[in-house]
C-alpha positions in Angstrom: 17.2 48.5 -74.6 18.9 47.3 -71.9 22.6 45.3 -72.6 24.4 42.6 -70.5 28.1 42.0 -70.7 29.2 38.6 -70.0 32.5 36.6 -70.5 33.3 33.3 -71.6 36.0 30.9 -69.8 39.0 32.9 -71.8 37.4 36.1 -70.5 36.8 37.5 -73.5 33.6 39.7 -73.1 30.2 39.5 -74.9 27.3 41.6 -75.4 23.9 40.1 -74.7 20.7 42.1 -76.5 17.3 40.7 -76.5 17.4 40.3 -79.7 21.0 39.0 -80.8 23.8 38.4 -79.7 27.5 39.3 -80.7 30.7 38.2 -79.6 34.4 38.0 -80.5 34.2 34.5 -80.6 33.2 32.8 -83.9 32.6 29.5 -81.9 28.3 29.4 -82.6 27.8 27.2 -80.7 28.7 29.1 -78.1 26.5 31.6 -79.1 23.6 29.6 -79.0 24.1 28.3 -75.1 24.5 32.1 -74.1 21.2 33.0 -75.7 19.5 30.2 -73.2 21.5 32.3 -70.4 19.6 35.3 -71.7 16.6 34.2 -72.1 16.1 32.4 -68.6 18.1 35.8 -67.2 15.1 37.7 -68.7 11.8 35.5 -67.4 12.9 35.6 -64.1 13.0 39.4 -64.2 10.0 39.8 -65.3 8.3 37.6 -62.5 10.5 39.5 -60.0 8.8 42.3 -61.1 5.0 41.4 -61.3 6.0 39.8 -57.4 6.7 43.3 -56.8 3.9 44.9 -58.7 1.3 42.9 -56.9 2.5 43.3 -53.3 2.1 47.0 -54.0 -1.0 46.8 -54.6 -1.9 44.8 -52.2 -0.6 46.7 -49.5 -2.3 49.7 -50.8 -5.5 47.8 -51.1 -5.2 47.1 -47.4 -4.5 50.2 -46.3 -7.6 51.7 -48.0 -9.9 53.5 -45.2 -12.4 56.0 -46.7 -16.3 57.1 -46.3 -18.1 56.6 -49.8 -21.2 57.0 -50.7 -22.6 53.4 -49.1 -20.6 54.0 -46.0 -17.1 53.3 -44.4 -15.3 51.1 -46.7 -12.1 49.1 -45.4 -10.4 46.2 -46.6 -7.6 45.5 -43.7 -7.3 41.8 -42.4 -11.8 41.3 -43.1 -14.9 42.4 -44.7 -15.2 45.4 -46.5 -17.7 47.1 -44.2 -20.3 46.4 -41.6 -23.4 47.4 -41.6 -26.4 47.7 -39.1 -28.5 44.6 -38.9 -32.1 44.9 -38.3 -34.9 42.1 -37.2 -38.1 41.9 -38.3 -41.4 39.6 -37.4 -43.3 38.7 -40.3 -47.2 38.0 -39.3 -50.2 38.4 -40.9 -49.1 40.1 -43.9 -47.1 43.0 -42.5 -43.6 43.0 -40.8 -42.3 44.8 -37.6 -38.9 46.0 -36.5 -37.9 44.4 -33.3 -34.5 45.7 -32.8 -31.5 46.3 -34.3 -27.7 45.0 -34.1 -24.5 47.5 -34.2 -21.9 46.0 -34.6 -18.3 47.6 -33.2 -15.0 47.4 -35.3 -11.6 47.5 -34.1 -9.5 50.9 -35.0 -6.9 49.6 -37.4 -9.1 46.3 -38.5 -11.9 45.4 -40.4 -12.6 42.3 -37.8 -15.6 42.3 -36.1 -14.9 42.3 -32.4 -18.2 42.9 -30.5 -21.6 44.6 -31.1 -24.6 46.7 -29.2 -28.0 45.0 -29.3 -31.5 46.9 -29.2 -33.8 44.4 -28.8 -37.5 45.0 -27.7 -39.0 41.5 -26.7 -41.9 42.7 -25.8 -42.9 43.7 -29.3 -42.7 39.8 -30.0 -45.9 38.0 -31.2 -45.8 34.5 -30.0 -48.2 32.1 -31.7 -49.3 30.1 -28.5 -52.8 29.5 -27.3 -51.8 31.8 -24.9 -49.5 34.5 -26.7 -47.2 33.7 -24.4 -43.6 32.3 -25.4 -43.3 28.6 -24.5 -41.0 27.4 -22.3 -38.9 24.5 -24.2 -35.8 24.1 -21.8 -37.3 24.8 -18.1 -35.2 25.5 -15.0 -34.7 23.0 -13.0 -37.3 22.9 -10.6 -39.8 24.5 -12.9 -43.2 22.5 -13.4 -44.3 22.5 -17.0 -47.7 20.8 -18.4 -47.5 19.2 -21.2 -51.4 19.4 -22.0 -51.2 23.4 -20.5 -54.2 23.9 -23.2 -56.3 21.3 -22.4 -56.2 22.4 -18.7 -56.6 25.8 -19.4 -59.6 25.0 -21.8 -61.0 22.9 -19.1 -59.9 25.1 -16.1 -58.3 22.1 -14.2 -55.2 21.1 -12.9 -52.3 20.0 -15.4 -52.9 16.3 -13.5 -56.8 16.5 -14.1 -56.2 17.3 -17.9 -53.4 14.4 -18.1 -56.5 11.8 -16.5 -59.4 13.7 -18.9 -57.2 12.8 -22.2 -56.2 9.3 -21.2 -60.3 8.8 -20.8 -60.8 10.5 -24.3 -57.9 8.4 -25.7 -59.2 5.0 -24.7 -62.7 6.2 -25.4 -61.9 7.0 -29.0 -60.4 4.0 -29.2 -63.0 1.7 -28.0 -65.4 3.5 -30.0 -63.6 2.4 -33.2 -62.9 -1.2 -32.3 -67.1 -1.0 -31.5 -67.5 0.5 -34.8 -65.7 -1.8 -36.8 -66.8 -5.0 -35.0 -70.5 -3.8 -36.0 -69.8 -3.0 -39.5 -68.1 -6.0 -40.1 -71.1 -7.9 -38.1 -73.5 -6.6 -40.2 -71.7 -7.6 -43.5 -72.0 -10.8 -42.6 -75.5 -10.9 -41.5 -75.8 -9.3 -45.0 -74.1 -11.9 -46.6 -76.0 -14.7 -44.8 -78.9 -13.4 -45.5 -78.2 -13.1 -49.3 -77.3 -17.0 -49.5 -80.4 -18.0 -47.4 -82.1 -15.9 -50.7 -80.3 -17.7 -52.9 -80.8 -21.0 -51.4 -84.4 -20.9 -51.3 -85.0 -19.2 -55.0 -82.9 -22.3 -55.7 -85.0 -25.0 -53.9 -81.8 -25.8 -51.5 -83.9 -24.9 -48.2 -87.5 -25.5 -47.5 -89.2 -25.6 -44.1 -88.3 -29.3 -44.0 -85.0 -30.9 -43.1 -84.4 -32.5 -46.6 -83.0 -30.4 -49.5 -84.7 -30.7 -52.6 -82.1 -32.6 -54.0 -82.1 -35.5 -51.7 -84.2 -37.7 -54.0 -81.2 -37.0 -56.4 -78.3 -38.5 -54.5 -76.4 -41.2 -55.6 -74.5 -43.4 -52.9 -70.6 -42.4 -53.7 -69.3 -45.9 -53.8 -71.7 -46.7 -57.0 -69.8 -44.2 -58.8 -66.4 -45.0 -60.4 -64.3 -42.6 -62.2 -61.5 -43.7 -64.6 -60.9 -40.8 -66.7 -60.2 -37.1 -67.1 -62.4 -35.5 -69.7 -61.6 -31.3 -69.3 -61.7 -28.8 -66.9 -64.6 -26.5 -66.0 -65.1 -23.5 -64.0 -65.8 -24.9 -61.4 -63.9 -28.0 -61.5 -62.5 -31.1 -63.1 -65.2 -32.8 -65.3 -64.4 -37.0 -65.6 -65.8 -39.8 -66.8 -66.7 -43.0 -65.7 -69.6 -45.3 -64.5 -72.7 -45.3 -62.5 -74.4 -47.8 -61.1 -78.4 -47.6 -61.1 -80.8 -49.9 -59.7 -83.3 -50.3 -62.7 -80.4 -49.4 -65.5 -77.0 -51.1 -64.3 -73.7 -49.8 -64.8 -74.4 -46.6 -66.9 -71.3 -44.7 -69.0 -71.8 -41.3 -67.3 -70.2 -37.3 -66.9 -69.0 -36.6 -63.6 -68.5 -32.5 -62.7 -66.5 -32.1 -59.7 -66.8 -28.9 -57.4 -63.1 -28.1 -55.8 -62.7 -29.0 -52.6 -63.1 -25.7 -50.1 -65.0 -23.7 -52.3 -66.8 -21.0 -50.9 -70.6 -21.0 -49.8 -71.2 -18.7 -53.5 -69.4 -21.3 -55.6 -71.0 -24.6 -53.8 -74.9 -22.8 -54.5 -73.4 -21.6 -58.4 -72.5 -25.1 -58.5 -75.9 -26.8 -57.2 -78.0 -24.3 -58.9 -77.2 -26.2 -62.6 -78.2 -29.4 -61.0 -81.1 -27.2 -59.7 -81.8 -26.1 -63.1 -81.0 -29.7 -65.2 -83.4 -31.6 -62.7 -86.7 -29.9 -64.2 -86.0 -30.8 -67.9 -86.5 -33.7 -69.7 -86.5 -33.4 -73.1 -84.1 -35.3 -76.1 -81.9 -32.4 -76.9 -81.1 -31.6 -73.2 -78.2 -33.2 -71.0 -80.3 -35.2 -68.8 -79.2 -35.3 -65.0 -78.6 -38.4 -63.3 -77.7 -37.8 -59.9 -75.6 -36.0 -57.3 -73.3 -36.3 -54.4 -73.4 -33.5 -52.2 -73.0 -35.5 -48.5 -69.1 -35.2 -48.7 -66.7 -33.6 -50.8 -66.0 -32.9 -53.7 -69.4 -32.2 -54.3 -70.4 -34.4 -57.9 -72.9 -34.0 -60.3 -73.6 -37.4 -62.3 -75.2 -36.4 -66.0 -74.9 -38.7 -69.2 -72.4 -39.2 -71.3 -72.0 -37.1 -74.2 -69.5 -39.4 -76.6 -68.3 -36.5 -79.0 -68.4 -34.0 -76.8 -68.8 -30.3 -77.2 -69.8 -29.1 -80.7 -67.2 -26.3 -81.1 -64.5 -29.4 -81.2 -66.7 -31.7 -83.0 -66.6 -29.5 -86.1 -63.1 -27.8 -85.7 -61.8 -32.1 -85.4 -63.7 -32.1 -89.5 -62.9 -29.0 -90.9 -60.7 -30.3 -93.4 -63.6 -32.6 -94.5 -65.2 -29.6 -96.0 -63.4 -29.6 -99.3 -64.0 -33.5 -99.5 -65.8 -35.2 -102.7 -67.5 -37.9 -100.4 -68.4 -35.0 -97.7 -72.2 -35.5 -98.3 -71.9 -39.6 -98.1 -70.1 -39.8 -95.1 -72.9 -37.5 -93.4 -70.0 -36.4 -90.9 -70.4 -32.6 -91.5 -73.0 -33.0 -94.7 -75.5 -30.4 -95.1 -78.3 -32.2 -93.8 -76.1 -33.1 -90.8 -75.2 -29.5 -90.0 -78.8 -28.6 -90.4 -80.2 -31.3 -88.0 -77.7 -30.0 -85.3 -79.3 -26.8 -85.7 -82.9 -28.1 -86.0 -81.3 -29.9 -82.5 -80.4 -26.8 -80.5 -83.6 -24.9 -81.4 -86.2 -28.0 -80.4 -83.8 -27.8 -76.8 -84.5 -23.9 -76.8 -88.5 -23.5 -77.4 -88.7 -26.5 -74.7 -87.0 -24.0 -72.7 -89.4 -20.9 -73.7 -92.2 -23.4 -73.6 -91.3 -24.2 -69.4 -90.5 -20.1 -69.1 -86.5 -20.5 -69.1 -84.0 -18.8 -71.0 -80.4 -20.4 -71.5 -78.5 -16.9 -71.2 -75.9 -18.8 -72.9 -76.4 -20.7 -75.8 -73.1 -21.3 -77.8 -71.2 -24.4 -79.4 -68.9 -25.5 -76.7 -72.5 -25.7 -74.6 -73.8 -27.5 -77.2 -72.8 -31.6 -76.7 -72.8 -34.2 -79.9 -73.8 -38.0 -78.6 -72.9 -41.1 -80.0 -76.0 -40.5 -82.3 -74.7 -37.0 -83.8 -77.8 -35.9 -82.4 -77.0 -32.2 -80.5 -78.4 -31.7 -76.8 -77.8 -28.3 -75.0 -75.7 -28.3 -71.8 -74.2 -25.8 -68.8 -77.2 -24.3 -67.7 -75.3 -22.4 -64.9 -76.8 -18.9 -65.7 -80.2 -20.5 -66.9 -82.9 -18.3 -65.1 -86.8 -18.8 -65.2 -88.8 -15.7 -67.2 
């Protein structure tokens, strides 16, 4: 173990170990502040050494120049070696060698300073029309076609094959807007031809000029509406007043078409009135009239006073659990069965004329003034 003689400020000499320290001097805490000396005396000589340690090695790293088993290995100022590089084409499932790079290393370095290239072009497959390799960046001077196949499919000039593809452009194009223009023209003639179907199965056209519904309308100044009643599915139903020649001023039901509705919702609308106009019977809505000069479009039927029967007995419900619910006859038995009785006289009237309702339910079921049921919305009525 290595020892370090010191002295103090009275020159009096010490002995530094690494691991104590003795003195002449009984002072300790003077001893204490010379171990700190030691200590930071010690660390700095052991990272002098490892400096020295690893620039060794370094330089001898560098200086390393032998032929192993992989080839010529050198480390100085580069890469470790350099090797050959070699260029293949991969087509059609198989490669080829097209040439090779060497490259050329300076004597005392590992930097690569130039190289000799064996390259065969020739062997080079180009995937043109022609198999010859395209020209992207022409001399100046140099004429190249940009449709070169076309021309040489066609055997023309590249000017010729420029005009020919213009002609097949616009031709292609005008053969589209052709296509189109007749498909779309013959949807339409489809579609007419379907509402001129519907119109006729319907009674709306006849060889005539009058609809079959003319002897139905009803002037639209004798019709006065002062009420909203519901909405439908096709409009807002109201109610109001009518006035007839041989009756007066009649409380009726007014069913409004929107205004713009389609061709499909005005015949969906018409066809009820269609339907309504051919029945007369007690337990059936009766149709009154219609408006169809102008719009909205109306269809005048009487009025119903307690309206549909899904709300007429939902509103007395809670009279079910009444003492007096037979004597008041508002939801007695014998009133709940002479609804019934009601809605099936409506329907064999129906099968009796070859109809069926298609959709017989309580809110298409009406209550009048009378509590006597009539069946209503014949919308998707159809004859048998």
């Amino acid at each position: 173990m290595a020892h370090v003689i010191i002295h103090d400020y009275n020159n009096a000499p010490y002995f530094i170990s690494p691991h104590k320290l003795v003195g002449t001097s009984h002072n300790n805490h003077l001893s204490t502040c010379f171990s700190y000396f030691f200590y930071s005396f010690f660390f700095s000589y052991k990272n002098s050494m490892d400096n020295l340690n690893g620039r060794s090695l370094r330089r001898i790293i560098n200086e390393t120049d032998f032929i192993g088993v992989s080839g010529r290995l050198r480390f100085t100022g580069g890469l470790s070696r350099h090797s050959d590089i070699k260029v293949f084409q991969w087509i059609n499932k198989s490669s080829e060698l097209l040439g090779r790079f060497l490259p050329v290393v300076r004597s005392k370095s590992s930097k690569l300073n130039t190289g000799h290239s064996n390259f065969n072009k020739s062997l080079i497959k180009w995937l043109t029309w022609d198999g010859k390799q395209p020209v992207d960046d022409p001399e100046p001077g140099t004429n190249v076609c940009v449709l070169e196949g076309l021309a040489h499919l066609l055997n023309v000039e590249c000017e010729a094959a420029i005009v020919v593809a213009n002609i097949l452009g616009f031709g292609v194009f005008a053969g589209c807007l052709v296509g189109f223009f007749f498909v779309f023209k013959r949807r339409y003639e489809r579609k007419v031809e379907q509402t001129e179907e519907r119109m006729r199965a319907l009674g709306l056209l006849s060889s005539g000029t009058l609809l079959t519904l003319d002897e139905w309308e009803i002037p639209r100044e004798r019709i006065v509406i002062n009420r909203k009643l519901g909405e439908g599915a096709f409009g807002t139903v109201y109610g109001g007043e009518a006035f007839f020649d041989d009756k007066g001023w009649v409380a009726v039901a007014v069913k409004t078409l929107k205004v713009g509705s389609t061709v499909e919702e005005k015949l969906d609308f018409l066809s009820e009135a269609e339907m309504m106009k051919r029945f007369n019977h007690k337990n059936i809505v009766r149709l009154l009239g219609v408006c169809t000069r102008n719009e909205p479009v109306y269809t005048v039927m009487e009025f119903i006073l307690y309206g549909d029967l899904k709300t007429y007995l939902l509103a007395r419900r809670h009279l079910v659990y009444e003492k007096s619910r037979e004597d008041s006859d508002e939801i007695s038995g014998r009133r709940l069965t002479a609804i019934a009785l009601d809605v099936a006289k409506a329907l064999s009237y129906l099968a009796e004329l070859k109809y069926v309702h298609r959709d017989v339910a309580c809110r298409n079921c009406l209550v009048n003034s009378n509590r006597v049921a009539k069946l209503a919305d014949f919308g998707m009525a159809r004859p048998m």
